[in-house]
The first five atom37 places (N, CA, C, CB, O) and aatype in JSON, in Angstrom:
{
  "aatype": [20, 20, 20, 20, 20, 20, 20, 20, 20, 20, 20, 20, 20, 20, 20, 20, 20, 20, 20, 20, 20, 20, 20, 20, 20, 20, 20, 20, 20, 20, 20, 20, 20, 20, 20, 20, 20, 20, 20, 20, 20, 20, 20, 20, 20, 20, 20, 20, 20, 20, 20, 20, 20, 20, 20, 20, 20, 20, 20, 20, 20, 20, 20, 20, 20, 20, 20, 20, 20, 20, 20, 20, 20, 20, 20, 20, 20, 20, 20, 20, 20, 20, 20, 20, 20, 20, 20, 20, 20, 20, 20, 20, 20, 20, 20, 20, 20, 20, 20, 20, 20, 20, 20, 20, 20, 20, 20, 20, 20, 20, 20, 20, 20, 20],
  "atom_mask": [
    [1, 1, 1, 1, 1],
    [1, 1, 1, 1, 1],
    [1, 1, 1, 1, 1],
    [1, 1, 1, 1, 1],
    [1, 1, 1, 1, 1],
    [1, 1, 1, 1, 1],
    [1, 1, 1, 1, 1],
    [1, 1, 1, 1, 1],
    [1, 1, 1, 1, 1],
    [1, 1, 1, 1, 1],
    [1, 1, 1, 1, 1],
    [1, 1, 1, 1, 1],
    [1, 1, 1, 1, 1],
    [1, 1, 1, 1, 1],
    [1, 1, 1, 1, 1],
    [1, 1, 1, 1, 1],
    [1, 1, 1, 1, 1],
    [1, 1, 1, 1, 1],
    [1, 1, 1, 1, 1],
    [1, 1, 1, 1, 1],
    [1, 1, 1, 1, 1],
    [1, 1, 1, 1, 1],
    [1, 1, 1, 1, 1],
    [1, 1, 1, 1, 1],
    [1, 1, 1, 1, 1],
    [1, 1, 1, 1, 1],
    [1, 1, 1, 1, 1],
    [1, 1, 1, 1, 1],
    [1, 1, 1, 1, 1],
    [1, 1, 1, 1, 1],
    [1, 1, 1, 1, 1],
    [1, 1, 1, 1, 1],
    [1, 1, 1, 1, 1],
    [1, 1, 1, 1, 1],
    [1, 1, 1, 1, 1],
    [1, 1, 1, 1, 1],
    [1, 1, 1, 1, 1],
    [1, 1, 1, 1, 1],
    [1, 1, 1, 1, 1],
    [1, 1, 1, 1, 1],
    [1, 1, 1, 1, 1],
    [1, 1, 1, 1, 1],
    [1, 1, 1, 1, 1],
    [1, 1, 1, 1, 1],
    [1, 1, 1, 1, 1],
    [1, 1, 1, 1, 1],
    [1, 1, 1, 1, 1],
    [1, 1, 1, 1, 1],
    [1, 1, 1, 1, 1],
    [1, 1, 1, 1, 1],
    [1, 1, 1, 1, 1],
    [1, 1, 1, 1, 1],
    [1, 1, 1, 1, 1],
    [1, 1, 1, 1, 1],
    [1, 1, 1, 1, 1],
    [1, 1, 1, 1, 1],
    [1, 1, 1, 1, 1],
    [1, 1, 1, 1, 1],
    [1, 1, 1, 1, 1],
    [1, 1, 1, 1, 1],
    [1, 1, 1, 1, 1],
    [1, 1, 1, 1, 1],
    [1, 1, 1, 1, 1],
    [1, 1, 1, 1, 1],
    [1, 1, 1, 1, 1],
    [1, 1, 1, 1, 1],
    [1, 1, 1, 1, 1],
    [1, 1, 1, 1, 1],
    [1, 1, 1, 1, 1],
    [1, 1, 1, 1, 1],
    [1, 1, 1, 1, 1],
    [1, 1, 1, 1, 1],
    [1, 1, 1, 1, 1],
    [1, 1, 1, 1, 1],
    [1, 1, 1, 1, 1],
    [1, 1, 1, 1, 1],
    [1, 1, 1, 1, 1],
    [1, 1, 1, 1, 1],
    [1, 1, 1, 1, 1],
    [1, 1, 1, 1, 1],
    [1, 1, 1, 1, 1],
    [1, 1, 1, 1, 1],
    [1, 1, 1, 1, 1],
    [1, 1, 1, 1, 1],
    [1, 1, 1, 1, 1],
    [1, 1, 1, 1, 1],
    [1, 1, 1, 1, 1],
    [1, 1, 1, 1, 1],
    [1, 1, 1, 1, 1],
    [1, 1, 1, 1, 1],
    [1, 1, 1, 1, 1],
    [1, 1, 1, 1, 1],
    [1, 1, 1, 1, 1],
    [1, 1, 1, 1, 1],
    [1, 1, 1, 1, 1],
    [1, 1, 1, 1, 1],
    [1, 1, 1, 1, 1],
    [1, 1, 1, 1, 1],
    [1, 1, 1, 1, 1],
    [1, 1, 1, 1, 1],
    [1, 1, 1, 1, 1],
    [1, 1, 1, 1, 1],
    [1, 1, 1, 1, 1],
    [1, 1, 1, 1, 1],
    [1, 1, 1, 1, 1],
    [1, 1, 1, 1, 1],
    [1, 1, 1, 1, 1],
    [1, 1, 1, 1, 1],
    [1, 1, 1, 1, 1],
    [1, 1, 1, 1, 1],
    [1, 1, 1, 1, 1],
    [1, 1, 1, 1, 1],
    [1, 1, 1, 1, 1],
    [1, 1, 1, 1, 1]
  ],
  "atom_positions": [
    [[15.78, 16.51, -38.58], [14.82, 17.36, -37.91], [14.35, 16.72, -36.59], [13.62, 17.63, -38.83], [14.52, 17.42, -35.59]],
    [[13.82, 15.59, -36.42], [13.64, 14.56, -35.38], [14.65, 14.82, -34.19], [13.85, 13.1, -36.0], [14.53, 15.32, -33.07]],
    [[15.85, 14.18, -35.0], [16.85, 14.89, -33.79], [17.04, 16.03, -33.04], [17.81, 14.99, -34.09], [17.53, 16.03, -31.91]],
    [[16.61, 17.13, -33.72], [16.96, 18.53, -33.24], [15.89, 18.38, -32.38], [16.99, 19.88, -34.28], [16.24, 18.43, -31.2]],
    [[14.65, 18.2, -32.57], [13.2, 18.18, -31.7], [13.43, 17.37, -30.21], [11.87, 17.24, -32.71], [12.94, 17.67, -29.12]],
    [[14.35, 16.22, -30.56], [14.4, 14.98, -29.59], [15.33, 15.94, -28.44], [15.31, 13.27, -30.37], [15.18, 15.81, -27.23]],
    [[16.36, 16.99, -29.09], [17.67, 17.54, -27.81], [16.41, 18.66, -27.11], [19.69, 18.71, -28.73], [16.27, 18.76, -25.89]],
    [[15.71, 19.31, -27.92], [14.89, 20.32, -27.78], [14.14, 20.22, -26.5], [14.07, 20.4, -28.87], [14.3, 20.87, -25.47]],
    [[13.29, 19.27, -26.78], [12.07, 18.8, -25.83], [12.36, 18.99, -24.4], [11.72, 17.27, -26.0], [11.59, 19.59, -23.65]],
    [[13.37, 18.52, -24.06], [13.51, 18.48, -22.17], [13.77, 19.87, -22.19], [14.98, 17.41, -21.2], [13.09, 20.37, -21.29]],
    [[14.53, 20.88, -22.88], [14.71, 22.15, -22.42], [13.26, 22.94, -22.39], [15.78, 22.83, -23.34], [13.26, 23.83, -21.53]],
    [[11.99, 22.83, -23.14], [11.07, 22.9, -23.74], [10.21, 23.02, -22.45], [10.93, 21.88, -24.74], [9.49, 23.99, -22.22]],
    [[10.37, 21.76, -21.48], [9.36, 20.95, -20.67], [9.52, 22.36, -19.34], [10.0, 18.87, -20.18], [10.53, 23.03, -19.15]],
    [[8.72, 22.42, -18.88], [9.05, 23.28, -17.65], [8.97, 22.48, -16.5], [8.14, 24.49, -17.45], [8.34, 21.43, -16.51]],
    [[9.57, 22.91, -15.5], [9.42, 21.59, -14.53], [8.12, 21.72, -13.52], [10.89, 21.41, -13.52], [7.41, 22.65, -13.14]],
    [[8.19, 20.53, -13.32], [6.64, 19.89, -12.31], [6.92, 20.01, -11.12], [6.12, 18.21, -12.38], [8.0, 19.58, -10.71]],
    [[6.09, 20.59, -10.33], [6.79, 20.58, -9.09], [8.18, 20.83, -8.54], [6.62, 19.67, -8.8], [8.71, 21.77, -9.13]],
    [[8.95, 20.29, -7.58], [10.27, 20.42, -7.77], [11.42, 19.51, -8.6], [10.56, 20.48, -6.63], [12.58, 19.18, -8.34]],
    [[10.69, 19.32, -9.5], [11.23, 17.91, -10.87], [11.34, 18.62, -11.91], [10.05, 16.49, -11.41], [10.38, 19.21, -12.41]],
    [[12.47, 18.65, -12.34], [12.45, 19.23, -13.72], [12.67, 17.37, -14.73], [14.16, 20.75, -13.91], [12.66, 16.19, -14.36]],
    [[12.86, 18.2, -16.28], [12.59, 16.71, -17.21], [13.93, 15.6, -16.81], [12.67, 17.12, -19.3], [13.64, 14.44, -16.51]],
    [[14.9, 15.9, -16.81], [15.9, 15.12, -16.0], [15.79, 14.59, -14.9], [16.78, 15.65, -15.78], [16.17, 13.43, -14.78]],
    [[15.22, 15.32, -13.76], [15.21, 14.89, -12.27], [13.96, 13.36, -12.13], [14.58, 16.55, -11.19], [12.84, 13.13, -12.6]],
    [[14.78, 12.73, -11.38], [13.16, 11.51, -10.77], [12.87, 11.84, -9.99], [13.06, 10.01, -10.31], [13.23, 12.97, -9.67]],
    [[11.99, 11.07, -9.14], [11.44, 11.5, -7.75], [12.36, 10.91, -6.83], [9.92, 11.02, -7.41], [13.05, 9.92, -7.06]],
    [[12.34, 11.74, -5.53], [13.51, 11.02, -4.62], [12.8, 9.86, -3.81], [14.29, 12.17, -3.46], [11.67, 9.94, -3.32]],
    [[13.84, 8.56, -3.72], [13.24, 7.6, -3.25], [12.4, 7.82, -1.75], [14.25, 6.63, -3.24], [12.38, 8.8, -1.0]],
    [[11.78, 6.59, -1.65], [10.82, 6.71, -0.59], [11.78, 6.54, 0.77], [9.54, 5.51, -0.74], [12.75, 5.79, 0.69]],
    [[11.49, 7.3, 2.08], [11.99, 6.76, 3.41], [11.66, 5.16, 3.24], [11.17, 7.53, 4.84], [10.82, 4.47, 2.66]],
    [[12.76, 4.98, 4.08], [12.49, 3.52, 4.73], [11.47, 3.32, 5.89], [13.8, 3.0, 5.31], [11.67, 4.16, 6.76]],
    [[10.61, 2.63, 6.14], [9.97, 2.35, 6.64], [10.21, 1.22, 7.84], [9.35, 2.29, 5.81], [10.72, 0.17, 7.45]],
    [[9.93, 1.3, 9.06], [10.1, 0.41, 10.1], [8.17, -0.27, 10.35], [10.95, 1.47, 11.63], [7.12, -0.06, 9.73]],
    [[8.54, -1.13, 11.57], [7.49, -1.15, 11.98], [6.77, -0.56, 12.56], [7.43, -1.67, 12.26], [5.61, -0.95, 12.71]],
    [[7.16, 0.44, 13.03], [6.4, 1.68, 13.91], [5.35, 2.71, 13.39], [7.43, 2.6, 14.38], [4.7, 3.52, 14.05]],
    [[5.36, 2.43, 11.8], [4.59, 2.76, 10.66], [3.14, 2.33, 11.17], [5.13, 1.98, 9.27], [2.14, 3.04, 11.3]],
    [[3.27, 1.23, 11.38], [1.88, 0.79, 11.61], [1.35, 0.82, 13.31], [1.82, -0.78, 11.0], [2.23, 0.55, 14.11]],
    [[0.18, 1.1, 13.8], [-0.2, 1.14, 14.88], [0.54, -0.14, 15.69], [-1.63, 1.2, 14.8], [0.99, -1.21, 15.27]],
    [[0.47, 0.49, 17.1], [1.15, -0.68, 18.3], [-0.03, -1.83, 18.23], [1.34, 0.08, 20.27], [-1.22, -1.64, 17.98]],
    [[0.66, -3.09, 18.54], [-0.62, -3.89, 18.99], [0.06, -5.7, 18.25], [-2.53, -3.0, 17.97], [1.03, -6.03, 17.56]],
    [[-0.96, -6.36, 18.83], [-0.3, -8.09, 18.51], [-0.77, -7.93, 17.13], [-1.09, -9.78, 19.5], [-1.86, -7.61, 16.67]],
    [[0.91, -8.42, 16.36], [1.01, -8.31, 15.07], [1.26, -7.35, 14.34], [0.26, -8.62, 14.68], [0.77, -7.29, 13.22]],
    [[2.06, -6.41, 14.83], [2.26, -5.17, 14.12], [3.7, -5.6, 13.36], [2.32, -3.72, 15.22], [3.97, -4.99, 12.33]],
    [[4.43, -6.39, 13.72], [5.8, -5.81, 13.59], [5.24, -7.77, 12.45], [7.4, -5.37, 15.51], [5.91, -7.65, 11.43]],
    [[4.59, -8.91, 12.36], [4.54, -9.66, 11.98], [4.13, -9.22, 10.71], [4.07, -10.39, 12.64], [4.71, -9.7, 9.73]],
    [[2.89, -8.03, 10.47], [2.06, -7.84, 9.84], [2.93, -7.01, 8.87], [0.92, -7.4, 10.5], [2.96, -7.13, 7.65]],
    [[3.79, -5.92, 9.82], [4.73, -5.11, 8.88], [5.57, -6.2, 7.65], [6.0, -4.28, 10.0], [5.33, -6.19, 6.44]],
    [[6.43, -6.94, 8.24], [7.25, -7.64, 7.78], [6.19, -8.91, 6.84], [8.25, -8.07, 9.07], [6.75, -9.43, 5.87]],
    [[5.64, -9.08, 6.96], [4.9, -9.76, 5.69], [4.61, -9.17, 4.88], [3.88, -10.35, 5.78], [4.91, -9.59, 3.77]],
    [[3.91, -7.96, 4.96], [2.86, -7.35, 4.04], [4.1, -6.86, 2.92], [1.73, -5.92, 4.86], [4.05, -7.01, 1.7]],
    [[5.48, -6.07, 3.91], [5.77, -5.08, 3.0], [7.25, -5.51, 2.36], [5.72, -3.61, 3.77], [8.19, -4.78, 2.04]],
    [[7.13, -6.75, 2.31], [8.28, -8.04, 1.29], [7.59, -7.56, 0.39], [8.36, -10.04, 1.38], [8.45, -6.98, -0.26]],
    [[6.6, -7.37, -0.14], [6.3, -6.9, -1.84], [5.72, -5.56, -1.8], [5.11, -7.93, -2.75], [5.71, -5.04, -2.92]],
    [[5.08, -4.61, -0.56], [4.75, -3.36, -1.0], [5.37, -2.48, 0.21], [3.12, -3.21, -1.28], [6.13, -2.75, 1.14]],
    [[4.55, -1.05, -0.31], [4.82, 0.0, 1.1], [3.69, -0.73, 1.86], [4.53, 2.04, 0.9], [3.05, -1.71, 1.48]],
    [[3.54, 0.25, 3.47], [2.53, 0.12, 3.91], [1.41, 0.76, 3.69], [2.72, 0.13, 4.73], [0.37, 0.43, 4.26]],
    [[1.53, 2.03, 2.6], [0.54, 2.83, 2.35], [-0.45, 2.62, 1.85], [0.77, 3.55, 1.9], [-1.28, 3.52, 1.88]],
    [[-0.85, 1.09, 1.03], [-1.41, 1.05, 1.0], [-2.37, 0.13, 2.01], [-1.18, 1.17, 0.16], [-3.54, 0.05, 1.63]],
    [[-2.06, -0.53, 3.17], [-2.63, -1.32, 4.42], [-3.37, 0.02, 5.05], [-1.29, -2.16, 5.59], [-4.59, 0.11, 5.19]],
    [[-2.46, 1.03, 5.4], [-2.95, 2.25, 6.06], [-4.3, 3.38, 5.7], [-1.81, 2.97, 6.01], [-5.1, 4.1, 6.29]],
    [[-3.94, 3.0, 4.38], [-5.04, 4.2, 3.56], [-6.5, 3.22, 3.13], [-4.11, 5.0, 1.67], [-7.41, 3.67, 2.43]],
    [[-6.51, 2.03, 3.62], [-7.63, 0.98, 3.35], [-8.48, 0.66, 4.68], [-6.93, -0.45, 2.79], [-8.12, 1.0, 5.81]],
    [[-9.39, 0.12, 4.46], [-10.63, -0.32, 5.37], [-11.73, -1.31, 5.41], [-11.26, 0.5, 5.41], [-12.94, -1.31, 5.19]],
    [[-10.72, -2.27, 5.85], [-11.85, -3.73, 4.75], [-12.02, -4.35, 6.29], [-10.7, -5.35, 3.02], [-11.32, -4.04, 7.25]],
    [[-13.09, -5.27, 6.28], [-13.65, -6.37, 7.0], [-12.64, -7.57, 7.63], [-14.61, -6.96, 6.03], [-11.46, -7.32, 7.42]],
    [[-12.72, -7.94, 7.84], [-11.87, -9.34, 8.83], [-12.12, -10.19, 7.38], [-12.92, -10.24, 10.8], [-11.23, -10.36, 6.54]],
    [[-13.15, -10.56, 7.29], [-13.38, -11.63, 5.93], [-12.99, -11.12, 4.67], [-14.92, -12.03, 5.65], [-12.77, -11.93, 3.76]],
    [[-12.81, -9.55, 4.39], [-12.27, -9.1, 3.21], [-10.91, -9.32, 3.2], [-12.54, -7.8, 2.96], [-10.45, -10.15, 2.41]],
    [[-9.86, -8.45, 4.27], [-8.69, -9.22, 4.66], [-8.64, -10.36, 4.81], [-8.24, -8.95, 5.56], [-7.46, -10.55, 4.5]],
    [[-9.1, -11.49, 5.1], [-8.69, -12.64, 5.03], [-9.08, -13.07, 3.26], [-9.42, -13.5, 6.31], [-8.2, -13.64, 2.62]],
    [[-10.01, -12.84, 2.79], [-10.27, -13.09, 1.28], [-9.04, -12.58, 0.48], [-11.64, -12.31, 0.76], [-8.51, -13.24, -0.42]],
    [[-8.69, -11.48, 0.85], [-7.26, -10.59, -0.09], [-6.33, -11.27, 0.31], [-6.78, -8.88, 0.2], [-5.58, -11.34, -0.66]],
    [[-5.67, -12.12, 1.56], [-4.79, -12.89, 1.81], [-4.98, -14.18, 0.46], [-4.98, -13.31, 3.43], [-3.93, -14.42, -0.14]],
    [[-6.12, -14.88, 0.06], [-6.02, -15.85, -0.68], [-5.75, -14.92, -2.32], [-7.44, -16.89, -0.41], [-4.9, -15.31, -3.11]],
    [[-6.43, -13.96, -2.55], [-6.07, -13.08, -3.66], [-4.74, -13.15, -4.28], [-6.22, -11.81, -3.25], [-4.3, -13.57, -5.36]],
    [[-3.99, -12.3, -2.72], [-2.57, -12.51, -3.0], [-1.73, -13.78, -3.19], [-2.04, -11.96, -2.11], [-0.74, -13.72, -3.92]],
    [[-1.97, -14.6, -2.76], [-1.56, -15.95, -2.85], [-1.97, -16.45, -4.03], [-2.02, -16.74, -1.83], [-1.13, -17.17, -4.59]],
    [[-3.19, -16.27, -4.69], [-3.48, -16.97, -6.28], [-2.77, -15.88, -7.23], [-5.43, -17.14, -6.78], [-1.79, -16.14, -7.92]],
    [[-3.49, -14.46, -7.16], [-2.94, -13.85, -8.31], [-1.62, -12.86, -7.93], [-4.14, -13.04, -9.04], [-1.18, -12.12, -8.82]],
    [[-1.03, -12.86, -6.64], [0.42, -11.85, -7.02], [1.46, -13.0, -6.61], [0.7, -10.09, -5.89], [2.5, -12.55, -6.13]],
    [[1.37, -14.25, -6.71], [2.61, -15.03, -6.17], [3.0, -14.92, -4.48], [3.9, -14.44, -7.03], [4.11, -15.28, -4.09]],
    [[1.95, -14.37, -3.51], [2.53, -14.41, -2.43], [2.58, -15.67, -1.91], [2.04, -13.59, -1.67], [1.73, -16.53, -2.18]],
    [[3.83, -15.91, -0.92], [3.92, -17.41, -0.39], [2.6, -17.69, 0.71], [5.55, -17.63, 0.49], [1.94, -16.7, 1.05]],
    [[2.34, -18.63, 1.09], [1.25, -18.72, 1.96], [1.87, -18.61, 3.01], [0.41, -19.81, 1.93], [3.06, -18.91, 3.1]],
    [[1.11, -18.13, 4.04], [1.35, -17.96, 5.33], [0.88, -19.44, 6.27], [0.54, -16.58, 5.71], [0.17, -20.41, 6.0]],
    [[1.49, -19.13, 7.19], [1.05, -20.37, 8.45], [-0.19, -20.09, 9.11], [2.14, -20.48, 9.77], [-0.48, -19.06, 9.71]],
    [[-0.86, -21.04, 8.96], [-2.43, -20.81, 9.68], [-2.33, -19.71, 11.2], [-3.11, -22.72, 10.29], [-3.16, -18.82, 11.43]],
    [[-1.55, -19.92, 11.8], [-1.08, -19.15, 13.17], [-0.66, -17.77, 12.65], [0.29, -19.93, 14.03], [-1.12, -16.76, 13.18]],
    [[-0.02, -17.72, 11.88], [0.76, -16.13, 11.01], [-0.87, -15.52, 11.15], [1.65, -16.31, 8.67], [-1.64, -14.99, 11.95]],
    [[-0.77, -16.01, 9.76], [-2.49, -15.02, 8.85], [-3.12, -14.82, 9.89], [-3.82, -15.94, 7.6], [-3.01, -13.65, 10.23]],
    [[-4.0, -15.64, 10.83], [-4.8, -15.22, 11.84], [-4.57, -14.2, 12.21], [-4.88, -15.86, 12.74], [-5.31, -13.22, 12.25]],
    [[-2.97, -14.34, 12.71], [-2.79, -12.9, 13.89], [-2.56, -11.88, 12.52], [-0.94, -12.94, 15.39], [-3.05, -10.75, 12.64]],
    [[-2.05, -12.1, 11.59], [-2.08, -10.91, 10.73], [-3.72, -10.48, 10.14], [-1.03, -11.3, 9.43], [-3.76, -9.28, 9.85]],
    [[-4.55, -10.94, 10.0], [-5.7, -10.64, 9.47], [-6.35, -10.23, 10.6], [-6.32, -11.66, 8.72], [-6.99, -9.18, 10.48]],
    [[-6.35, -10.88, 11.88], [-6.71, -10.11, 13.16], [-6.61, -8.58, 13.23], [-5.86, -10.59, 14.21], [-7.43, -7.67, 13.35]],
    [[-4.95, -8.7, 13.07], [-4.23, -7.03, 13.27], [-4.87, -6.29, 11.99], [-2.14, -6.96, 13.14], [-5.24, -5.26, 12.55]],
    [[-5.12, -6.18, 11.07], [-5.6, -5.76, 10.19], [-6.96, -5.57, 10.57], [-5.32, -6.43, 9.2], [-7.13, -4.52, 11.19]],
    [[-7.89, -6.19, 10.41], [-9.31, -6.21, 10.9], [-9.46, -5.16, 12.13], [-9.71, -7.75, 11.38], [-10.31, -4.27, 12.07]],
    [[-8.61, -5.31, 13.22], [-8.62, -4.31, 14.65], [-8.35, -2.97, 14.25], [-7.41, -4.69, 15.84], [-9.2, -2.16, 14.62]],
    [[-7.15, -2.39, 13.42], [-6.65, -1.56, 13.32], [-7.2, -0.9, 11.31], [-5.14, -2.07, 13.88], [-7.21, 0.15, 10.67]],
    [[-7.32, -1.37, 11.26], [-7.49, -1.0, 8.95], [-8.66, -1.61, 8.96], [-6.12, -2.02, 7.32], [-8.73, -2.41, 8.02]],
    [[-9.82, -1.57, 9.77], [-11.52, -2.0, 9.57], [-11.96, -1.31, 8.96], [-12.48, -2.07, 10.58], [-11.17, -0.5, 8.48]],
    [[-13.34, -1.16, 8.6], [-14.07, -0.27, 7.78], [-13.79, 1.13, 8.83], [-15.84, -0.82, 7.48], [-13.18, 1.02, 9.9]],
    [[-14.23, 2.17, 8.42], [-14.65, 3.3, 8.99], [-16.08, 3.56, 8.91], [-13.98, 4.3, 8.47], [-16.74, 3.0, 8.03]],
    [[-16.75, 4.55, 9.95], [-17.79, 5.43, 10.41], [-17.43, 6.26, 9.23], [-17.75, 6.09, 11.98], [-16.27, 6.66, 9.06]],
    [[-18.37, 6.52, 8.43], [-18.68, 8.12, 7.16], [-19.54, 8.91, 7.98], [-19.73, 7.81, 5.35], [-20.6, 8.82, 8.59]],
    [[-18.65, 9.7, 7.74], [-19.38, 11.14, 8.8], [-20.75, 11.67, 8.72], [-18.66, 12.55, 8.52], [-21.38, 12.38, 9.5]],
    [[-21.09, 11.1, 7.45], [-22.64, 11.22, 7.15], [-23.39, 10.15, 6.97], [-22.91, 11.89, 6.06], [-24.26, 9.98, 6.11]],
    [[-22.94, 9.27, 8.0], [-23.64, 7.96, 7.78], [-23.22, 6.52, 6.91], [-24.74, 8.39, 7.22], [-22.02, 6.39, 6.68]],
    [[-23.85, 5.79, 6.58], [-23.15, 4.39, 5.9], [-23.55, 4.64, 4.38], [-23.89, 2.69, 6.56], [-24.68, 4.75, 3.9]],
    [[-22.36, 4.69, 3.77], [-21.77, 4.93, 2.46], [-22.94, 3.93, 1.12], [-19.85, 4.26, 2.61], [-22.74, 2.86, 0.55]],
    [[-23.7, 4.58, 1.07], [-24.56, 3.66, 0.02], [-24.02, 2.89, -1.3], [-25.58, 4.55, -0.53], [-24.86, 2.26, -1.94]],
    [[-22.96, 2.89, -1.66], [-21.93, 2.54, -3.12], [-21.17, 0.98, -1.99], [-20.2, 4.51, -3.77], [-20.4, 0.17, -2.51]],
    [[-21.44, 0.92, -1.05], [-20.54, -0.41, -0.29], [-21.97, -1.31, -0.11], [-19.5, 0.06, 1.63], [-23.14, -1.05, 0.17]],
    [[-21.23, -2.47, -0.42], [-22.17, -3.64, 0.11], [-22.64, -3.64, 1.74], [-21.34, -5.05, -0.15], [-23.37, -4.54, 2.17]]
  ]
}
């Protein structure tokens, strides 16, 4: 009975979106450096950051110079990233800080943030 249920099921499933139960999602574009805004350290910042991720998540964030530089040691204790060269990180936490800073809330400063 198990079995019959187990062939059953994917015909069963209706599909999600344009995914049916067989289909995956189609891989992601490749990404260059042009992803990220022009400016000193874009193409340094690309190529470090995204040896272990996309950029989506650098882009869709908004942290402080000292938060980026704090998440640089983060990554280095808890995801295994290699350390960077005192000269690297700067200009990468720079470029980050200039470009992925906090934002203006359209209604003022966000009371839930330090």
């Amino acid at each position: 009975m198990l079995a019959v249920l187990a062939l059953a099921l994917p015909l069963a499933l209706p599909p999600v979106g344009n995914l049916t139960f067989a289909q995956t999602a189609p891989e992601a574009e490749p990404e260059d450096p042009s992803i990220l805004p022009a400016g000193d350290g874009q193409e340094e910042t690309f190529y470090a950051c995204s040896a272990c991720h996309s950029t989506a998540i650098i882009r869709r964030s908004a942290f402080t110079r000292e938060q980026w530089d704090g998440l640089m040691d983060w990554m280095v204790e808890k995801q295994g990233m290699n350390p960077l060269e005192a000269a690297d990180r700067r200009q990468i936490v720079d470029y980050l800080a200039q470009h992925f800073g906090p934002r203006a809330s359209p209604r003022g400063r966000n009371p839930f943030l330090n």
